[in-house]
HTML snippet that shows the backbone in 3Dmol.js (N, CA, C, O; Angstrom):
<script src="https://3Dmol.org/build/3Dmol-min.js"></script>
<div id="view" style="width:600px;height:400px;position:relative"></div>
<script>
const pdb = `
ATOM      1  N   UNK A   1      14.114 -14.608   0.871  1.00  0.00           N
ATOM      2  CA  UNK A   1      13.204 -14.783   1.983  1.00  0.00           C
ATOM      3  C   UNK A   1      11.890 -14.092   1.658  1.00  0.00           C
ATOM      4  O   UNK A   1      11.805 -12.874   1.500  1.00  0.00           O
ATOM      5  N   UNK A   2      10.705 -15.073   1.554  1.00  0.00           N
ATOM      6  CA  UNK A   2       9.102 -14.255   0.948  1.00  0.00           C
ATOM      7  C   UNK A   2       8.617 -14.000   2.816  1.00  0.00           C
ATOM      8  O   UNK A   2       8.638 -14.859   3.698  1.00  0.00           O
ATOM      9  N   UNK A   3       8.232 -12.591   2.932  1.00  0.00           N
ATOM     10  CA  UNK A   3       7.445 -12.206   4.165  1.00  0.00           C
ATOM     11  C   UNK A   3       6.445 -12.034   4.157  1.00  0.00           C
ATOM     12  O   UNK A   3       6.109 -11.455   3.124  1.00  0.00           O
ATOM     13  N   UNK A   4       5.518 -12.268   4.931  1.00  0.00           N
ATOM     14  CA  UNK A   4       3.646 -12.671   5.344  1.00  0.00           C
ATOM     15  C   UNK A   4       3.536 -10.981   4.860  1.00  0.00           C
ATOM     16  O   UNK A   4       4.185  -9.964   5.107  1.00  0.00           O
ATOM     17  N   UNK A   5       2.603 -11.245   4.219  1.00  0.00           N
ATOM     18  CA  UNK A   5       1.540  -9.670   4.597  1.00  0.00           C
ATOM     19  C   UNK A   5       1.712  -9.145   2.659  1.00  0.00           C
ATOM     20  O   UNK A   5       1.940  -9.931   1.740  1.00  0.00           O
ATOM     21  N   UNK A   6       1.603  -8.320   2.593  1.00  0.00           N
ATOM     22  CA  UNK A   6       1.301  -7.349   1.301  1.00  0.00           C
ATOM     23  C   UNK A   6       2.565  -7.747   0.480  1.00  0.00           C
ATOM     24  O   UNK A   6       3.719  -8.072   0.764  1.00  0.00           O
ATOM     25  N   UNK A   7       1.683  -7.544  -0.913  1.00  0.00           N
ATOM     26  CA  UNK A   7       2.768  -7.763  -2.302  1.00  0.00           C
ATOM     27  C   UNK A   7       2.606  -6.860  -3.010  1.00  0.00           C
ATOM     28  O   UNK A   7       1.561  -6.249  -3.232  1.00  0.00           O
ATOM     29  N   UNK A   8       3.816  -6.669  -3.500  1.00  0.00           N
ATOM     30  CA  UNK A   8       3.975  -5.885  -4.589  1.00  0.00           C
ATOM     31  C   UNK A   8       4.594  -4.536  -3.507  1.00  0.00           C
ATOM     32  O   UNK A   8       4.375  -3.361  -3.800  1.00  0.00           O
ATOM     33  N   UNK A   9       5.241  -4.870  -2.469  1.00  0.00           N
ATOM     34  CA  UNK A   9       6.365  -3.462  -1.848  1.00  0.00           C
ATOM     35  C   UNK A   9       7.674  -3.618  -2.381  1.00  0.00           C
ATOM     36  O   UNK A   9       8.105  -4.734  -2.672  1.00  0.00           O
ATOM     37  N   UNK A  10       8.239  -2.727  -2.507  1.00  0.00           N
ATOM     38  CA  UNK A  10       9.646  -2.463  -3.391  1.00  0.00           C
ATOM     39  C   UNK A  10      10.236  -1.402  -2.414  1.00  0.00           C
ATOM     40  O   UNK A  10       9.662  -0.802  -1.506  1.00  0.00           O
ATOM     41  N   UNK A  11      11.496  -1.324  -2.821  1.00  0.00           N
ATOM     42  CA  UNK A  11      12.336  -0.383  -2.046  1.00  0.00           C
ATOM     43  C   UNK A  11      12.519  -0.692  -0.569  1.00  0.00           C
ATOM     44  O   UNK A  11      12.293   0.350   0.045  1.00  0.00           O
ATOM     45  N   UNK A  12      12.849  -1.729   0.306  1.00  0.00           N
ATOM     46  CA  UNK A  12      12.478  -2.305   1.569  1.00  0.00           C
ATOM     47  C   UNK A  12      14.504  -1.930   1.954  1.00  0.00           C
ATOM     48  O   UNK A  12      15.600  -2.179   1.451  1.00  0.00           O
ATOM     49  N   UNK A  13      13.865  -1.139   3.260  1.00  0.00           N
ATOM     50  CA  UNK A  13      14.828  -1.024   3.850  1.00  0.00           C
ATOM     51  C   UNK A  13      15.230  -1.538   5.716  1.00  0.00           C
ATOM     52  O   UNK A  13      14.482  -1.102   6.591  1.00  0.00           O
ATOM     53  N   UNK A  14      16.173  -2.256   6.026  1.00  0.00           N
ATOM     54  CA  UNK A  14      16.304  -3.209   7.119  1.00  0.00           C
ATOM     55  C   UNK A  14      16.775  -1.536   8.428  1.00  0.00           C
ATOM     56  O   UNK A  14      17.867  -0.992   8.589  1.00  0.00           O
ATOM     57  N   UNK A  15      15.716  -1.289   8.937  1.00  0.00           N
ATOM     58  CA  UNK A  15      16.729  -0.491  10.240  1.00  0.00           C
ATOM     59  C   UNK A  15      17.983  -0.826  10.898  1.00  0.00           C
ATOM     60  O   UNK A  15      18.313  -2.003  11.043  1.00  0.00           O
ATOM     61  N   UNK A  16      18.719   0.170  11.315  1.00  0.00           N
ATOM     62  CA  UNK A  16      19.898  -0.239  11.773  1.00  0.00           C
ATOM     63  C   UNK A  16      20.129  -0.887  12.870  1.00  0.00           C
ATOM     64  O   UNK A  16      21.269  -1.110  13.277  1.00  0.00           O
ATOM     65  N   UNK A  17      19.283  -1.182  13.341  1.00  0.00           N
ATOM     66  CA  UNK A  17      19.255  -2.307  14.418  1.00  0.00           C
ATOM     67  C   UNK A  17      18.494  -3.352  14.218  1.00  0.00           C
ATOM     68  O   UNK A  17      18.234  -3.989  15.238  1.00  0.00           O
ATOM     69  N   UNK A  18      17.842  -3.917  12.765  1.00  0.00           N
ATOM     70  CA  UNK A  18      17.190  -4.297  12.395  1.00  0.00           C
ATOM     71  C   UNK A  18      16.320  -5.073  13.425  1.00  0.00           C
ATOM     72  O   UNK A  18      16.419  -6.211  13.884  1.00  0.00           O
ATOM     73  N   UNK A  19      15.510  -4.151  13.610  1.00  0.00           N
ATOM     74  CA  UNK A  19      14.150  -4.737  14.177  1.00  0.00           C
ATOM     75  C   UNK A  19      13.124  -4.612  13.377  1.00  0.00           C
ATOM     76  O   UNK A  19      12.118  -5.287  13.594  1.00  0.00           O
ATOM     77  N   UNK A  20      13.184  -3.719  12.295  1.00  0.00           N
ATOM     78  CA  UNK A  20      11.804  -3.150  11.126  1.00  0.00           C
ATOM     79  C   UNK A  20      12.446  -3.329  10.245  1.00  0.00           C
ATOM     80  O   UNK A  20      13.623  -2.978  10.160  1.00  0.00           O
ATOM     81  N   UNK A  21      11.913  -3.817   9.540  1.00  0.00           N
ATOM     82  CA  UNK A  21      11.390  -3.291   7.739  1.00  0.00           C
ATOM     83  C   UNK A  21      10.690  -2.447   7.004  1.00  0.00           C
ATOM     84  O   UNK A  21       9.486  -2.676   6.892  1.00  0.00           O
ATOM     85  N   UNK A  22      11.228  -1.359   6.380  1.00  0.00           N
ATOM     86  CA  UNK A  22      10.108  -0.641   6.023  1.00  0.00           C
ATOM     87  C   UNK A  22      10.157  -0.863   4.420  1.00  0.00           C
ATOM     88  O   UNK A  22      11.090  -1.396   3.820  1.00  0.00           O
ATOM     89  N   UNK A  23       8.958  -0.345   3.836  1.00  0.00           N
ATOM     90  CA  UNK A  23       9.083  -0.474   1.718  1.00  0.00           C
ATOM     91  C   UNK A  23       8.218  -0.069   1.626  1.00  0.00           C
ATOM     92  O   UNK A  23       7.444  -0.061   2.582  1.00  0.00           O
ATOM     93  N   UNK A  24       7.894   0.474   0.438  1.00  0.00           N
ATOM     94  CA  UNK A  24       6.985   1.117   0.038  1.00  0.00           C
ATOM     95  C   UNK A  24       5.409   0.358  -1.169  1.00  0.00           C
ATOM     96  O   UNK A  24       5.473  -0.707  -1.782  1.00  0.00           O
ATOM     97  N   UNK A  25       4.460   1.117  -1.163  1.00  0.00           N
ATOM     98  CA  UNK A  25       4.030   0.238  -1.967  1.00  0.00           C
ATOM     99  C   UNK A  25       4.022   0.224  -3.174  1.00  0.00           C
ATOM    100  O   UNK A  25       4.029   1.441  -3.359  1.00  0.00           O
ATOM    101  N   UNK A  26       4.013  -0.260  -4.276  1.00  0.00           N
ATOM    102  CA  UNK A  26       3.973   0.313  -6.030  1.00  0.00           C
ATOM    103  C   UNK A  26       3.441   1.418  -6.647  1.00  0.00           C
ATOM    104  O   UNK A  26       3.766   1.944  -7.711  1.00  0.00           O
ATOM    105  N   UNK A  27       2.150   1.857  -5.457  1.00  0.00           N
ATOM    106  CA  UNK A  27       2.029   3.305  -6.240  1.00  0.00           C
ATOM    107  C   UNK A  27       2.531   4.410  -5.728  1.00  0.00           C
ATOM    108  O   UNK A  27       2.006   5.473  -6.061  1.00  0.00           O
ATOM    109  N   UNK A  28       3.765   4.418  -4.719  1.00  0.00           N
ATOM    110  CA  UNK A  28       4.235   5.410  -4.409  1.00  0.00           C
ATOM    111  C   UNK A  28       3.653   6.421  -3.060  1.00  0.00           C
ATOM    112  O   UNK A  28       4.291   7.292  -2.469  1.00  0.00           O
ATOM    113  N   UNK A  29       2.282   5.986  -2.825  1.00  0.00           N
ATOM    114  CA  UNK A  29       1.701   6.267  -1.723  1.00  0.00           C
ATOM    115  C   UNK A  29       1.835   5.891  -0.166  1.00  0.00           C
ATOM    116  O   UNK A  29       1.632   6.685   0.752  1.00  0.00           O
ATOM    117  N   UNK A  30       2.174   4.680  -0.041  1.00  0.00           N
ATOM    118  CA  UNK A  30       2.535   4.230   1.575  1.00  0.00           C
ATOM    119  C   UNK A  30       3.633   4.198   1.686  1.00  0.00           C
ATOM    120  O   UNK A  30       4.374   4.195   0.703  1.00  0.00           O
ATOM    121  N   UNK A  31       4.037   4.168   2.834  1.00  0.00           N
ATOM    122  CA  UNK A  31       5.732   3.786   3.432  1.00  0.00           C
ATOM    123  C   UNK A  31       5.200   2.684   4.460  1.00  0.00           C
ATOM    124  O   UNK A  31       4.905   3.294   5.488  1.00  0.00           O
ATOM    125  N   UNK A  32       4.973   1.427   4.604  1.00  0.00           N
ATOM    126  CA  UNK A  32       4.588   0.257   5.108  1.00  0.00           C
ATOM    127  C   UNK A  32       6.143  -0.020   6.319  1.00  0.00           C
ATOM    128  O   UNK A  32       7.347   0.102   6.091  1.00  0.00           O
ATOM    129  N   UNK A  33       5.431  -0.403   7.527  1.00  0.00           N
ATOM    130  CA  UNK A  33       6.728  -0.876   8.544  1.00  0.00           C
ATOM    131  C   UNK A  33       5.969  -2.573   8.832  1.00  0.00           C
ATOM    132  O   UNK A  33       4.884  -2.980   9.246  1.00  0.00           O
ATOM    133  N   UNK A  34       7.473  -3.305   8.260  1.00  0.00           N
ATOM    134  CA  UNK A  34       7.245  -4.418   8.933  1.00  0.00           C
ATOM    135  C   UNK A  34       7.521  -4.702  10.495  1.00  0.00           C
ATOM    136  O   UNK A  34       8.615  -4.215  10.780  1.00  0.00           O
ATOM    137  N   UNK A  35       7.028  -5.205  11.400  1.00  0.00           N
ATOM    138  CA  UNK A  35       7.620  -5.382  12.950  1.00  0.00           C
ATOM    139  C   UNK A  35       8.030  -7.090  12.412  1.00  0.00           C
ATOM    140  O   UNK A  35       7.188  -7.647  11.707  1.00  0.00           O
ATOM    141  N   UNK A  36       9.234  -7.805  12.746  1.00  0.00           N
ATOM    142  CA  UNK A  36       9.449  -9.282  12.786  1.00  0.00           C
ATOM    143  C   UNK A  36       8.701  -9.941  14.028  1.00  0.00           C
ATOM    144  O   UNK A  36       8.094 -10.987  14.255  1.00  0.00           O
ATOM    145  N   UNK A  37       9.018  -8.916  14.635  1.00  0.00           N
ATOM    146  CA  UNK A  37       8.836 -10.071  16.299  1.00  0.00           C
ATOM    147  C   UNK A  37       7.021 -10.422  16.409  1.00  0.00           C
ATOM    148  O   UNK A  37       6.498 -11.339  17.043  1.00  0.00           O
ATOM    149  N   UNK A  38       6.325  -9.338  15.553  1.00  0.00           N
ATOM    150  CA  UNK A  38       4.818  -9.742  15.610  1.00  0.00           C
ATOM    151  C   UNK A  38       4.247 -10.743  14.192  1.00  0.00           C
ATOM    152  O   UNK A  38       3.359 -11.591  14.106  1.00  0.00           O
ATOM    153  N   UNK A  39       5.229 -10.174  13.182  1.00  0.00           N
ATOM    154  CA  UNK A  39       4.735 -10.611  11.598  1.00  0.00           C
ATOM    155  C   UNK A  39       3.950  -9.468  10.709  1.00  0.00           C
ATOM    156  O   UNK A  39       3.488  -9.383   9.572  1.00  0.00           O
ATOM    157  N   UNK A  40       4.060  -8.660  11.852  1.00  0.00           N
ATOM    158  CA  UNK A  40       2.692  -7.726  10.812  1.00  0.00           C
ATOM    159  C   UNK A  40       3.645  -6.265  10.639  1.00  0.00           C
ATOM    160  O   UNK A  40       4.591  -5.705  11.193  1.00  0.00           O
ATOM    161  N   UNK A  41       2.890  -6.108   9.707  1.00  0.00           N
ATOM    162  CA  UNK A  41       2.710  -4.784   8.668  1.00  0.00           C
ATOM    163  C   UNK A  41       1.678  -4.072   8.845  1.00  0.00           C
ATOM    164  O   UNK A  41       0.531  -4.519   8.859  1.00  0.00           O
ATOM    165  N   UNK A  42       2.128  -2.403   9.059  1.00  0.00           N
ATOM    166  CA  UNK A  42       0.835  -1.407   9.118  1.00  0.00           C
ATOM    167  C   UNK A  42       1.846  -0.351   8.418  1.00  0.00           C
ATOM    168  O   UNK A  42       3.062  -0.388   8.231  1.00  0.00           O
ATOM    169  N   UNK A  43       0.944   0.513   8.136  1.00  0.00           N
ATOM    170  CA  UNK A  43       0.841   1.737   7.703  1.00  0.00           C
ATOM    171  C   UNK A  43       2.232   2.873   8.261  1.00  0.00           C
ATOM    172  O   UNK A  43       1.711   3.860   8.780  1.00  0.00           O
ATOM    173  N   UNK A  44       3.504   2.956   8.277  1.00  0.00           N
ATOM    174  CA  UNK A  44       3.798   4.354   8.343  1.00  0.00           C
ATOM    175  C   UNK A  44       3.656   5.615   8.064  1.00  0.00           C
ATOM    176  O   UNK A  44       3.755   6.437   8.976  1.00  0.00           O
ATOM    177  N   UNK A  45       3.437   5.955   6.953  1.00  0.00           N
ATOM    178  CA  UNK A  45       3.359   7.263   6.562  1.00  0.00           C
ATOM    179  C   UNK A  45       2.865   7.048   5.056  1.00  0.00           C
ATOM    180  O   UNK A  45       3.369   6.174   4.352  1.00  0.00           O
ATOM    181  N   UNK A  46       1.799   7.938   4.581  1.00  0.00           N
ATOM    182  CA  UNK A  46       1.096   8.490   3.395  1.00  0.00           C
ATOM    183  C   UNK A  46       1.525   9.552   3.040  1.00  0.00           C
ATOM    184  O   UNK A  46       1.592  10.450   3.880  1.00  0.00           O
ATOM    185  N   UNK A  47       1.991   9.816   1.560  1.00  0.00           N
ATOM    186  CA  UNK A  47       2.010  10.804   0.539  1.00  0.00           C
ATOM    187  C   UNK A  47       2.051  10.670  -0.526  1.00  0.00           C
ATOM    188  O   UNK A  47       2.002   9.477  -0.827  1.00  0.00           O
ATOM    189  N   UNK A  48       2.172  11.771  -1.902  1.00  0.00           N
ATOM    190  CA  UNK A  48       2.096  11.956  -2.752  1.00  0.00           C
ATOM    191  C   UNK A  48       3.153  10.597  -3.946  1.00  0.00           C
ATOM    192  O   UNK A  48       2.844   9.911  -4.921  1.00  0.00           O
ATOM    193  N   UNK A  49       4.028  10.735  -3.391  1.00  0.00           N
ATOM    194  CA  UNK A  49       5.074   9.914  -4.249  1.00  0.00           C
ATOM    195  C   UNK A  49       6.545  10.134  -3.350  1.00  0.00           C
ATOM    196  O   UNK A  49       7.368  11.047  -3.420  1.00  0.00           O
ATOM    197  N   UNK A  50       6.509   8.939  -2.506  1.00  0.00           N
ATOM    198  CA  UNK A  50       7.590   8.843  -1.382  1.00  0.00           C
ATOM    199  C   UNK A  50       8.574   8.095  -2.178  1.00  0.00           C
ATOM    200  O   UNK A  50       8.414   7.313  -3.115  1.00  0.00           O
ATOM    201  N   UNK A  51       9.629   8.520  -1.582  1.00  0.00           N
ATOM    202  CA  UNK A  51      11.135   8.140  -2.382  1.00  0.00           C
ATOM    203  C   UNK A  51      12.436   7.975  -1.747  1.00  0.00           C
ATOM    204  O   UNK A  51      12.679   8.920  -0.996  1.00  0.00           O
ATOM    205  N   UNK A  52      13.300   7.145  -1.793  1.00  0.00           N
ATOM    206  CA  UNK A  52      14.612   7.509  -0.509  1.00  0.00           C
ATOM    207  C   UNK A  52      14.209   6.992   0.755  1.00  0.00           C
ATOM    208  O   UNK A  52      13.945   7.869   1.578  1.00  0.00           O
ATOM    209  N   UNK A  53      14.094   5.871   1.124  1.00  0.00           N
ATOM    210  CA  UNK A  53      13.425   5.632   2.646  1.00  0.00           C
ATOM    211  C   UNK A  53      15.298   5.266   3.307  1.00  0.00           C
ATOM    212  O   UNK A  53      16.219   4.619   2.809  1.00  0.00           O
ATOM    213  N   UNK A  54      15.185   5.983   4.493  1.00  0.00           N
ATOM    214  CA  UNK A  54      16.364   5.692   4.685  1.00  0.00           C
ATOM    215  C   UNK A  54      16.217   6.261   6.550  1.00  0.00           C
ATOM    216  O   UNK A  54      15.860   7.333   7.040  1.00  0.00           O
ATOM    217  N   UNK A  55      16.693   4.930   7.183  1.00  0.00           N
ATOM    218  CA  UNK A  55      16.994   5.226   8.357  1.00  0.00           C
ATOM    219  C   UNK A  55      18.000   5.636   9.169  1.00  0.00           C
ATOM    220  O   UNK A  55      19.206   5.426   9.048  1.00  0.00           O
ATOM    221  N   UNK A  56      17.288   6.367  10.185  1.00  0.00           N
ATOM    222  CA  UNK A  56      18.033   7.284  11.305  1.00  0.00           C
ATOM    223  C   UNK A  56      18.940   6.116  11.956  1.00  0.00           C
ATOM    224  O   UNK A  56      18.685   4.912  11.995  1.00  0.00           O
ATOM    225  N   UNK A  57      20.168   6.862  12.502  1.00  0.00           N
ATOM    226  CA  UNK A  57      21.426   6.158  12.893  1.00  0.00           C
ATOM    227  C   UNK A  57      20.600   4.933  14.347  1.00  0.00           C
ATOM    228  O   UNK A  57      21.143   3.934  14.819  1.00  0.00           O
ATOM    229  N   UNK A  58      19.349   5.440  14.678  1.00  0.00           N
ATOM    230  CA  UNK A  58      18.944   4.906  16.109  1.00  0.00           C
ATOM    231  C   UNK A  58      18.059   4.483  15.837  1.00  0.00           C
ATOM    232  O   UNK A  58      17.251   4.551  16.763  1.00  0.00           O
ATOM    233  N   UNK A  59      17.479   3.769  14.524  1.00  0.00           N
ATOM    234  CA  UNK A  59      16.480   3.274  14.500  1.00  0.00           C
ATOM    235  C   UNK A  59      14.960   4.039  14.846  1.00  0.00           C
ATOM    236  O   UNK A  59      13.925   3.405  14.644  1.00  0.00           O
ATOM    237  N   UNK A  60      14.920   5.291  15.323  1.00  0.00           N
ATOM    238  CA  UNK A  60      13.587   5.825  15.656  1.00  0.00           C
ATOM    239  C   UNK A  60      12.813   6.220  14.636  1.00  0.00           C
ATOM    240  O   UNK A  60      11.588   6.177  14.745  1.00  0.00           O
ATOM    241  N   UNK A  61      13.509   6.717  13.355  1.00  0.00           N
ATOM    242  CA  UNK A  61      12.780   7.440  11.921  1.00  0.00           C
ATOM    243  C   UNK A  61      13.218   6.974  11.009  1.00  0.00           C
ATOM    244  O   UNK A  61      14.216   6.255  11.065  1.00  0.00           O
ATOM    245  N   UNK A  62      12.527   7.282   9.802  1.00  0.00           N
ATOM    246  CA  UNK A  62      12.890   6.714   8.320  1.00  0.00           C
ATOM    247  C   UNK A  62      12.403   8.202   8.062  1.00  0.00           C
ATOM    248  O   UNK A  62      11.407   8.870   8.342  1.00  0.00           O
ATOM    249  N   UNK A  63      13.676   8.401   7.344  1.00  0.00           N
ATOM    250  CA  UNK A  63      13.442   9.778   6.011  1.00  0.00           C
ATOM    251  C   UNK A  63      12.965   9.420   4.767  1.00  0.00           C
ATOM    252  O   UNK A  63      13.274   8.344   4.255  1.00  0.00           O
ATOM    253  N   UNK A  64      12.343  10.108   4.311  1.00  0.00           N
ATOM    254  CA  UNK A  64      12.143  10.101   3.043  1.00  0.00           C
ATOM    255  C   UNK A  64      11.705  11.270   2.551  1.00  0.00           C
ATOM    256  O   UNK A  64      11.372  12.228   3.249  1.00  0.00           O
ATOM    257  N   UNK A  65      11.677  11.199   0.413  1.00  0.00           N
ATOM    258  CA  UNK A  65      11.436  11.975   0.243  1.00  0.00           C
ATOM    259  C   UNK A  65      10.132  12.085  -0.581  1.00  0.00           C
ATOM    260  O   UNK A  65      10.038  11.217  -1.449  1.00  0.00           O
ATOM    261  N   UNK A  66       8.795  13.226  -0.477  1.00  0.00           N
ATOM    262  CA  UNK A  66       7.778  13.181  -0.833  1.00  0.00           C
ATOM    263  C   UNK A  66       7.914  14.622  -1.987  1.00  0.00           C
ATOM    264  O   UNK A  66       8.810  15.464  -1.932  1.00  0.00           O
ATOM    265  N   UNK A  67       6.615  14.595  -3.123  1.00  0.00           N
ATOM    266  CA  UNK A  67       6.098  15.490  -3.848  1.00  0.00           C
ATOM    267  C   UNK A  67       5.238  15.933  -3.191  1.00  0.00           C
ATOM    268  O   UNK A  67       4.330  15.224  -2.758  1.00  0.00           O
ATOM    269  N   UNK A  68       5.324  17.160  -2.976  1.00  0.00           N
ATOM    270  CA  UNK A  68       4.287  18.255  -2.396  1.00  0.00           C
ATOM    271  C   UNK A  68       4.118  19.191  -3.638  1.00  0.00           C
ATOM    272  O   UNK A  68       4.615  19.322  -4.756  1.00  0.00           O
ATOM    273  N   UNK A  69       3.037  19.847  -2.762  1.00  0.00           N
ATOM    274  CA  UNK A  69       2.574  21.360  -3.575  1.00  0.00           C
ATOM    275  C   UNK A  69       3.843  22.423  -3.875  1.00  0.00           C
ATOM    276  O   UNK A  69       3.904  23.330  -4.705  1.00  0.00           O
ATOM    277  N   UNK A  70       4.624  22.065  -3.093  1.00  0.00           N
ATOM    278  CA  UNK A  70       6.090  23.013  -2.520  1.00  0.00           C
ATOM    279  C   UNK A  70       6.984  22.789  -3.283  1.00  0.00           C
ATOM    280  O   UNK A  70       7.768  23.719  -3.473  1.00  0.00           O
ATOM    281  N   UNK A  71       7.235  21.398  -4.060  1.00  0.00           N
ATOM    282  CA  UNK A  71       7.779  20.602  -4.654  1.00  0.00           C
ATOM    283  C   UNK A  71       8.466  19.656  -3.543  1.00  0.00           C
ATOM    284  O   UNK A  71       8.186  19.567  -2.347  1.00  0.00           O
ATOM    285  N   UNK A  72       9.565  18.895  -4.384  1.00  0.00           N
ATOM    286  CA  UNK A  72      10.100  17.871  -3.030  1.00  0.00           C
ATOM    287  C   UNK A  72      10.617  17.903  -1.973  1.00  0.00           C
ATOM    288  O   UNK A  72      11.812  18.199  -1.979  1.00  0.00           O
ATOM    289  N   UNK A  73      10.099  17.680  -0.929  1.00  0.00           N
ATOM    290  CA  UNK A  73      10.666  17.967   0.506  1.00  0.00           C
ATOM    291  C   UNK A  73      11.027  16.209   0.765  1.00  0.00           C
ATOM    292  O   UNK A  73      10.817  15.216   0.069  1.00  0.00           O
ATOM    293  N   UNK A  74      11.795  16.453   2.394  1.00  0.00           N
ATOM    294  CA  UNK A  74      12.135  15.387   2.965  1.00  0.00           C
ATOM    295  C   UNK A  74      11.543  15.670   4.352  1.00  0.00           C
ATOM    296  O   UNK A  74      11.479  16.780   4.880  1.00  0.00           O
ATOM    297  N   UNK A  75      11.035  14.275   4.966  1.00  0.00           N
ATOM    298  CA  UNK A  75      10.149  14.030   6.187  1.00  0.00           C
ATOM    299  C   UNK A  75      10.796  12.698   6.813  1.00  0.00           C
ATOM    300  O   UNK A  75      10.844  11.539   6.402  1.00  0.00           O
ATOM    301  N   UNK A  76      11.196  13.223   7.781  1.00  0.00           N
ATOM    302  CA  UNK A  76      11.499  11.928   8.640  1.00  0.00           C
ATOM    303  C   UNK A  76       9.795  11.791   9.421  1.00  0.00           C
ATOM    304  O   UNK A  76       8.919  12.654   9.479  1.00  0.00           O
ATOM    305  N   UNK A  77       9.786  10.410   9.931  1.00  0.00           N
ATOM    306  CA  UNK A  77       8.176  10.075  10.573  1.00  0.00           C
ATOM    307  C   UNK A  77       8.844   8.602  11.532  1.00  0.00           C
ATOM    308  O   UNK A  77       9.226   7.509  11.114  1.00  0.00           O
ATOM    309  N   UNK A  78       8.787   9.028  12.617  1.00  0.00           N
ATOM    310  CA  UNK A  78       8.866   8.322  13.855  1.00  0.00           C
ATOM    311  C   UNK A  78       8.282   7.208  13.908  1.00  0.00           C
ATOM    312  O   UNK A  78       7.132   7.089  13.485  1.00  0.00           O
ATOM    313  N   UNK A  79       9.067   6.037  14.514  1.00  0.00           N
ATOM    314  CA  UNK A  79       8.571   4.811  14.178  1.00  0.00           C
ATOM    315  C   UNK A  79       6.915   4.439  15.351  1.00  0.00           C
ATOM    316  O   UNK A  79       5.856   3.832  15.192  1.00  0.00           O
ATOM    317  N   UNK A  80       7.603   5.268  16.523  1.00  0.00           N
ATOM    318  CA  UNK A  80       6.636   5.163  17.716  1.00  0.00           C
ATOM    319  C   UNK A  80       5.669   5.975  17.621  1.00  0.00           C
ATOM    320  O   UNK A  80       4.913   5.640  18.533  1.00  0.00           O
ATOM    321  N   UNK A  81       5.281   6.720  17.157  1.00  0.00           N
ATOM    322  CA  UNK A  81       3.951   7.446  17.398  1.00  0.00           C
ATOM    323  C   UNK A  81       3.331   8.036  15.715  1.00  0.00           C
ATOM    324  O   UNK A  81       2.266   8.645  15.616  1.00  0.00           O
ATOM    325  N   UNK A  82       4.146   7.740  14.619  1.00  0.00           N
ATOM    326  CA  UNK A  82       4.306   8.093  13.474  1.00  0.00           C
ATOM    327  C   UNK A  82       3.968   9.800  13.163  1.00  0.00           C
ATOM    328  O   UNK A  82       3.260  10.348  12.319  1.00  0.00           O
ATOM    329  N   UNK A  83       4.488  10.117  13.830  1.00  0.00           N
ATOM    330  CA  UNK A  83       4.436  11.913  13.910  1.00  0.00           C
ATOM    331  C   UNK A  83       5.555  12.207  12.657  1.00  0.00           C
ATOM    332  O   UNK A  83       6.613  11.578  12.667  1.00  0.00           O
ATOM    333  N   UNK A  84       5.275  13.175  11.601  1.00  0.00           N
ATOM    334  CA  UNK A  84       5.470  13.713  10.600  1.00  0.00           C
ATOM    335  C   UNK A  84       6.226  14.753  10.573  1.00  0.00           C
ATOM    336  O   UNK A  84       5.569  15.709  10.985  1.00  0.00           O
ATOM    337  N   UNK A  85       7.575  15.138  10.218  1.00  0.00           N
ATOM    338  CA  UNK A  85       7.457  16.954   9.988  1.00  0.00           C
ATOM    339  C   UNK A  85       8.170  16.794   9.008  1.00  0.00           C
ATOM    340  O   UNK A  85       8.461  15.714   8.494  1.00  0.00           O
ATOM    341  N   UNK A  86       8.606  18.182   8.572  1.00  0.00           N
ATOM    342  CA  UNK A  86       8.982  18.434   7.125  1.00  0.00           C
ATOM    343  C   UNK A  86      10.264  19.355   7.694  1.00  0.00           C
ATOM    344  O   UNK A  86      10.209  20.407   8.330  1.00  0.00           O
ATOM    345  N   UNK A  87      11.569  18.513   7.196  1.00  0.00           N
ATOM    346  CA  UNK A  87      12.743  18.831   7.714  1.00  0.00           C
ATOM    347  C   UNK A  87      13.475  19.926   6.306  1.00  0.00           C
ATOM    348  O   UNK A  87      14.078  20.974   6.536  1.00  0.00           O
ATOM    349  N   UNK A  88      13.286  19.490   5.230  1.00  0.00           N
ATOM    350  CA  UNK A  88      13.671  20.587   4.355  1.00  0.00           C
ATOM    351  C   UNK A  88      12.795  20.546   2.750  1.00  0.00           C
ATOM    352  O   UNK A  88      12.159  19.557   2.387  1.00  0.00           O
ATOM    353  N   UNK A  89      12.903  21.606   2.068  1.00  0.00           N
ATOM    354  CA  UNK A  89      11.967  21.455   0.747  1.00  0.00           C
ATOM    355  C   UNK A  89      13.762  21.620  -0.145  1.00  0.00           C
ATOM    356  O   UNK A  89      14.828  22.129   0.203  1.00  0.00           O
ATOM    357  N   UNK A  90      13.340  20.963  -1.258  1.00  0.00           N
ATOM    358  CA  UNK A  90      14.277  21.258  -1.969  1.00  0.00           C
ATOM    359  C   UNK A  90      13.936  21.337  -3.344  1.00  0.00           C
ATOM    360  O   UNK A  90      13.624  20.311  -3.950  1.00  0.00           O
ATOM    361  N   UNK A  91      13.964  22.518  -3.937  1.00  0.00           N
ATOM    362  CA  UNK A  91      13.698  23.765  -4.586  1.00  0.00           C
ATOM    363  C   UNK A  91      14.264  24.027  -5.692  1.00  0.00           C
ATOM    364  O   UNK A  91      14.043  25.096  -6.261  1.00  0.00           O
TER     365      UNK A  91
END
`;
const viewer = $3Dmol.createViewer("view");
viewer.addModel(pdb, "pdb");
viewer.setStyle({}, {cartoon: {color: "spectrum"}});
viewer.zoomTo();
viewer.render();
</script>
C-alpha cells in the first residue's frame, strides 16, 4: 500500500488502535505522524538520531530513542499536543 505525502520514511509503525502511522525520515531527524482519516502527515518530534518508535498500549505516545549530549535517552512525545520529556538516559 503507497501513502500520499513524503518519501523516503522507513521504520513506520501502525498505533495500537491504529488510527496513526508514525516513521521516520532517512536522516534520522523527524518522527513524522500519519493521521488516515485526514491523509496528512506533520511533524512529531525532532532530534538528533531517533530510533525504536514504538507505541504506548493507548495509543497517546510513541517512544523512542534519541542521541543526546547525555548519550542515548528515551522520550515518549504525545500524539495530542506533542509535548516531549525524557523518561530515562541510558549510560
Amino acid at each position: 500500500m503507497l501513502l500520499p505525502g513524503p518519501q523516503g520514511l522507513f521504520a513506520p509503525r501502525w498505533s495500537t488502535d491504529g488510527r496513526y502511522l508514525c516513521a521516520f525520515t532517512a536522516d534520522l531527524h523527524k518522527a513524522m505522524l500519519f493521521q488516515p482519516h485526514t491523509g496528512q502527515w506533520s511533524e512529531l518530534a525532532g532530534g538528533r538520531n531517533l530510533t525504536y518508535p514504538n507505541w504506548s498500549r493507548d495509543s497517546t505516545q510513541v517512544y523512542f530513542e534519541d542521541e543526546t549530549d547525555k548519550g542515548r535517552e528515551v522520550f515518549p512525545v504525545r500524539v495530542t499536543d506533542r509535548r516531549i520529556e525524557r523518561v530515562v538516559t541510558l549510560k
